[in-house]
C-alpha positions in Angstrom: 90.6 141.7 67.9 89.6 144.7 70.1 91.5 144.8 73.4 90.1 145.6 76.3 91.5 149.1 76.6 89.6 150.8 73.7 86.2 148.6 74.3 86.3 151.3 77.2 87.4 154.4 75.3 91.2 154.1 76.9 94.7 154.2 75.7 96.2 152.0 78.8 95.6 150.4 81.8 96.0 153.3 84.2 93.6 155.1 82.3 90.9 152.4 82.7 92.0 151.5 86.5 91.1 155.4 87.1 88.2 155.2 85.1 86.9 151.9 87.5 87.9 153.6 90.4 85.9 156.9 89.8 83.2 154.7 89.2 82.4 156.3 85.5 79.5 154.9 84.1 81.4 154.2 80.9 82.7 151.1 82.5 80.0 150.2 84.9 80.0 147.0 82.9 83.2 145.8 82.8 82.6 146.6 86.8 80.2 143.8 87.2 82.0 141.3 85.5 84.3 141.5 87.7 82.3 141.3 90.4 80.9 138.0 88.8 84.4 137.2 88.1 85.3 137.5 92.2 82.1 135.2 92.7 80.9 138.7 94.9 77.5 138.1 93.2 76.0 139.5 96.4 77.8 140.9 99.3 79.6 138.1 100.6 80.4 139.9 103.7 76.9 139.8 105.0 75.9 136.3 106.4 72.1 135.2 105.6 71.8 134.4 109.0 68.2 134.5 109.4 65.0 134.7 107.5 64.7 138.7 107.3 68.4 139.0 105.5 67.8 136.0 103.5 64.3 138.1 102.9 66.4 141.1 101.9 68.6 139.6 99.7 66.2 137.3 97.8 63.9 141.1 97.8 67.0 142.3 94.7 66.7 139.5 92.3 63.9 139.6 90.2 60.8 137.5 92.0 60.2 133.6 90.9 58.1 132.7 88.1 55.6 129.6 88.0 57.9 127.2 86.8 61.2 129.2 87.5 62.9 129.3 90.6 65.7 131.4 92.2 68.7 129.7 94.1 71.1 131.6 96.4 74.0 128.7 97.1 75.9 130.1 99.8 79.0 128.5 101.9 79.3 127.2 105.1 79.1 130.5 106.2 75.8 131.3 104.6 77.7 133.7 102.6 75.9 133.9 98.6 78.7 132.5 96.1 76.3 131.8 93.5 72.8 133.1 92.2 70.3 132.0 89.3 67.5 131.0 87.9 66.6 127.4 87.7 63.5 125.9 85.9 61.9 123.4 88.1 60.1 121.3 84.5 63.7 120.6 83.2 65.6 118.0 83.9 69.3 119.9 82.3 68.8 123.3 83.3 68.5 121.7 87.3 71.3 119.7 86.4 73.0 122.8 85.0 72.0 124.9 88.5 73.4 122.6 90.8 77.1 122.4 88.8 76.8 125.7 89.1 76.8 125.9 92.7 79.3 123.3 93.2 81.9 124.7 91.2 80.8 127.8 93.3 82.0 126.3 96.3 78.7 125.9 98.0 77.8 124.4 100.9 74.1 124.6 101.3 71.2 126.6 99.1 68.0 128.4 99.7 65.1 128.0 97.4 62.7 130.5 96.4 59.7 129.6 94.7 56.4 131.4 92.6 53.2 130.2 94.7 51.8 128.3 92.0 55.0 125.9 91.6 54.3 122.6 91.3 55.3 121.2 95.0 56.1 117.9 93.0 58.6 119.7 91.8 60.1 121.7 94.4 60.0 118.4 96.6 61.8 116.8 94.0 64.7 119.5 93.6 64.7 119.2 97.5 65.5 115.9 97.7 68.2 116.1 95.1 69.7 118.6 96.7 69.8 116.6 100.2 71.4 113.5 98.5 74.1 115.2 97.7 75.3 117.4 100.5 73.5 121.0 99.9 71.6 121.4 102.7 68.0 123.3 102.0 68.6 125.7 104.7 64.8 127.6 103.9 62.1 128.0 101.3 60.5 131.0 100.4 56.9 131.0 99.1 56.7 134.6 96.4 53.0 135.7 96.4 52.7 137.7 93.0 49.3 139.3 94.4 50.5 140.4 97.3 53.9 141.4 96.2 55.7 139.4 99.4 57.5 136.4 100.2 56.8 133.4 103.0 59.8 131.6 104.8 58.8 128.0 105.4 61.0 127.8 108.0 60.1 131.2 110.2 56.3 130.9 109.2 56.5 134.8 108.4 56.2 137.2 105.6 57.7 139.7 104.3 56.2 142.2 101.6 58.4 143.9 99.3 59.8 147.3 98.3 58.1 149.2 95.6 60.7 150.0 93.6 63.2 147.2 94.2 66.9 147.8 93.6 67.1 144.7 91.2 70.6 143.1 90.5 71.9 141.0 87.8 71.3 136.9 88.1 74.7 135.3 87.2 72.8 133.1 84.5 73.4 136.1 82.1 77.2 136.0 82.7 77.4 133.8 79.0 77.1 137.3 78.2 80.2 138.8 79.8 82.9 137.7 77.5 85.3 140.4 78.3 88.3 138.2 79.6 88.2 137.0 76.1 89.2 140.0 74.8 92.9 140.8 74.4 94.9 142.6 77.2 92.5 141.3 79.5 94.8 139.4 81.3 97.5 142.1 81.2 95.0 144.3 83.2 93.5 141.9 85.7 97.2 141.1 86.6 97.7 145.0 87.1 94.4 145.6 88.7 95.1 142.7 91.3 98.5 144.3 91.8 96.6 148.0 92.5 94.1 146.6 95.2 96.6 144.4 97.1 99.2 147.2 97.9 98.7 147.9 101.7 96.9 144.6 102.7 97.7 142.8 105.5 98.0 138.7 104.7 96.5 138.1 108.3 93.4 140.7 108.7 92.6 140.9 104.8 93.9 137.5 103.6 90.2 136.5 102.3 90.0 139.9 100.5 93.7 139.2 99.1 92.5 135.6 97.9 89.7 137.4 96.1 91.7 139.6 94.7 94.7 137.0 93.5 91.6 134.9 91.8 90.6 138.0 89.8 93.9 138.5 88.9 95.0 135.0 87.3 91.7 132.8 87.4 91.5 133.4 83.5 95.6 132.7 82.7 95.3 129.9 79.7 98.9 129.5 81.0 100.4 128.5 85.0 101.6 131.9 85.8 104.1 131.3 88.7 104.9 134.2 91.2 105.2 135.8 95.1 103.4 138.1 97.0 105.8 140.0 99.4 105.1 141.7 102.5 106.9 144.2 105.2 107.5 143.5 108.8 104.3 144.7 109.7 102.5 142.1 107.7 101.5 144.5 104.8 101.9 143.5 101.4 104.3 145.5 99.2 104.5 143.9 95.7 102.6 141.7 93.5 105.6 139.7 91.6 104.4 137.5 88.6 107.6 135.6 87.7 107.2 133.2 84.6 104.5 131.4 82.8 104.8 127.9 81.9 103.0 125.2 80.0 98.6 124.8 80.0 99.5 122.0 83.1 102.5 122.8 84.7 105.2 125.7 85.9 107.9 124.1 87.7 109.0 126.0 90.5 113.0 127.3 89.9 114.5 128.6 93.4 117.1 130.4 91.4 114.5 132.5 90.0 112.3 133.1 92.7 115.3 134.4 94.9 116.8 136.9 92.1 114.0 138.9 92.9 113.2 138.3 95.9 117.0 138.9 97.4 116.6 142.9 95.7 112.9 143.4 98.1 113.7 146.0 100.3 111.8 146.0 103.8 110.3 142.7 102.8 110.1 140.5 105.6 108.1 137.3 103.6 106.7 135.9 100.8 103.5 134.0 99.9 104.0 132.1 96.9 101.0 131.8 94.1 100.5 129.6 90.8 97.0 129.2 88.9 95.5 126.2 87.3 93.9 127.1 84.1 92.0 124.0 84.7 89.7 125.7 87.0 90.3 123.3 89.9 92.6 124.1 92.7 93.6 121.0 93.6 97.4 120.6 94.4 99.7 117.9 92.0 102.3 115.8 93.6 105.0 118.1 91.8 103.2 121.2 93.3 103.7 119.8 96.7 107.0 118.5 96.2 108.4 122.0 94.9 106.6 124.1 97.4 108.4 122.0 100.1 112.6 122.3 98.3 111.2 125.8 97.9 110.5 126.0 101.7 113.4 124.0 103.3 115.8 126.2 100.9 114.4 129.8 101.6 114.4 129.3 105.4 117.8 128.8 105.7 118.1 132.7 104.2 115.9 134.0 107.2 113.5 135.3 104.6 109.3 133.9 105.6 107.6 132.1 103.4 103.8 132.1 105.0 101.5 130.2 102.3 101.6 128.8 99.0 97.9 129.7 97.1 96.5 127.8 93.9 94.6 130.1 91.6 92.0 128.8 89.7 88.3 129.6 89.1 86.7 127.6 92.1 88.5 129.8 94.2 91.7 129.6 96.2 93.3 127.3 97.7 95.9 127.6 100.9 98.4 125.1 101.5 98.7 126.3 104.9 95.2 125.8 105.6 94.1 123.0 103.7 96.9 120.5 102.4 97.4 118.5 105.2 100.7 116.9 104.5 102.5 120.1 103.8 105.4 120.9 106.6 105.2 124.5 106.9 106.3 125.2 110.0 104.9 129.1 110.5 102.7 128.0 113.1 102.4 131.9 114.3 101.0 132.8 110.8 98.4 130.2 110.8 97.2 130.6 114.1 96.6 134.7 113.3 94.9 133.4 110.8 92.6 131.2 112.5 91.7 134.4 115.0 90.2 136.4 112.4 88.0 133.9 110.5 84.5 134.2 111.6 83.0 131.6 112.9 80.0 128.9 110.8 77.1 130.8 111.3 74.0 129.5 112.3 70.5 130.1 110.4 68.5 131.5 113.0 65.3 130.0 111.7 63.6 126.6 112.0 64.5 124.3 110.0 62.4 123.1 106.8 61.0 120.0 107.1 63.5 116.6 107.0 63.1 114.7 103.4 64.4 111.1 102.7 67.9 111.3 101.6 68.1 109.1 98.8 71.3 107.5 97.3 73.9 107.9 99.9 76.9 108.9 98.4 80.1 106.4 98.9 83.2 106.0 97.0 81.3 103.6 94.6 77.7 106.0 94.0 79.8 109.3 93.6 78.2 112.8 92.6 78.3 112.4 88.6 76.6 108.8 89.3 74.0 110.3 91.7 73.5 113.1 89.5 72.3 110.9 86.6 70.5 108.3 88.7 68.0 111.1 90.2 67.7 112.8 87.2 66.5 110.0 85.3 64.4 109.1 87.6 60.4 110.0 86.5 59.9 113.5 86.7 56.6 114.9 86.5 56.3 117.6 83.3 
């Protein structure tokens, strides 16, 4: 099998790190896979906070057709984590749109849509979308004679650009098949390791979660590992300890501290393990480790801020989201609670209210919801 060195004309991995970094068009697309990998689709940093940036981002994707649509699923945040096309006449590929989103992370979706759509249709992906928690934020109406889009909820329009800077929908990424190739993993690790030196785990800790995820989201194995840091918050090495079975890497203090105890300057730790399964979600062993891991290290004086779970859905902070952890760096989680940004608001009028229709409930869950509605008669 090729590796991924000589599919870009290099001998190792610093060769092809400087390559990426120079920006040579040679790897240009190896570049946007791993934007696709990172979920950075769009720029993430730019909330669609109203209808002329949700206009300006919808304006570099290629316009709707008659029967296709284009979803941008965003967070809670209205930050884009997902982008593609979705034909509104078939039942599996809206199936297909929405898992897509999920697994995304997605919080709520807007809609844009060819002005000869079917509105049976578009009412009907509406109303799916509202039963099952992703908010419609706004629909945009794409007028192929007049080269411009309409935002249902602003009432206003907005004509495009001639010459469009288009980018790539995420549909295509069956395409992108380069962590498939050998040494992949080997470089992502090493990449994630170049890009993390010098972050700070308060300021940049979204950036460092983005770049953890590109570094181990593809492992086939649990890769277990730290990620240390100086007294000025700023990381200083990306340490990848051992790799265990497809399910599990059990967390050895012995090990974790023979490396740890030669840092020099290192004030703390953050430590990281990936789920090949894709979902983030801590086991009861991951929780009862982290926490012997915890009460045993604090009795060095060494930090230990966070414990992330890698996987493809993203990232996930046992600091910030598993509520019966016991870590008791209260300082560190209030920083980071300063520097998130706050939910941002759409600062356009609502689209109109549709009838919510199943509710979900511990018994009518999302896979039993998703077949029910899609079942349902659908106009073709």
């Amino acid at each position: 099998m090729t590796n991924l060195y000589k599919t870009f004309g290099c001998d190792t991995r610093e060769e092809l790190y400087e390559k990426m970094k120079l920006g040579v068009d040679e790897v240009r697309p190896l570049l946007e896979f791993l934007d696709y990998a990172k979920m950075s689709i769009m720029n993430k940093e730019k909330n669609i906070s109203s209808p002329i940036i949700l206009f300006e981002t919808v304006s570099k994707i290629t316009p709707p057709t008659k029967d296709s649509a284009r979803i941008i699923f965003v967070d809670t945040k209205n930050r884009p984590v997902h982008l593609c096309k979705m034909r509104l006449s078939q039942r599996a590929d809206i199936k297909r749109a929405i898992s897509e989103g999920l697994t995304a992370g997605a919080a709520n979706l807007f809609i844009a849509t060819h002005e000869d759509s079917k509105d049976s249709r578009i009412d009907n992906f509406v109303e799916l979308s509202e039963s099952i928690r992703l908010r419609v934020v706004d629909r945009l109406t794409y007028s192929q004679s007049k080269e411009e889009y309409t935002s249902l909820g602003a009432r206003d329009s907005y004509q495009l650009d001639e010459n469009p800077e288009i980018i790539k929908e995420t549909q295509n990424k069956d395409n992108m098949t380069y962590n498939q190739l050998d040494k992949f993993n080997e470089y992502a690790e090493f990449f994630a390791r170049q890009e993390l030196k010098g972050l700070n785990i308060i300021e940049d800790v979204e950036l460092i979660k983005e770049k953890m995820k590109l570094g181990f989201q593809f492992e086939q194995q649990e890769v277990l590992g730290y990620l240390s840091y100086d007294q000025d918050n700023n990381v200083i090495n990306l340490n990848p300890q051992f790799k265990g079975g497809v399910n599990s890497s059990i967390i050895d203090p012995r090990i974790i501290l023979k490396d740890l105890l030669r840092e020099e300057n290192m004030k703390g730790f953050i430590l990281f393990h990936n789920h090949p399964s894709g979902k983030t979600t801590p086991s009861r062993e991951d929780m009862m480790s982290t926490q012997a891991l915890y009460e045993g290290i604090k009795r060095l004086n060494i930090e230990m801020a966070d414990h992330f779970i890698i996987a493809k859905e993203g990232v996930l902070s046992f600091v910030e989201e598993v509520e019966t952890n016991s870590f008791s760096n209260i300082e560190y989680l209030d920083k980071i609670a300063e520097v998130k940004e706050p939910i941002i608001e759409y600062r356009g009028q609502a689209t109109e209210k549709v009838e919510v229709k199943p509710e979900l409930s511990p018994q009518n869950d999302l896979k039993t919801v998703l077949s029910e509605l899609m079942e349902q008669d659908y106009e073709t």
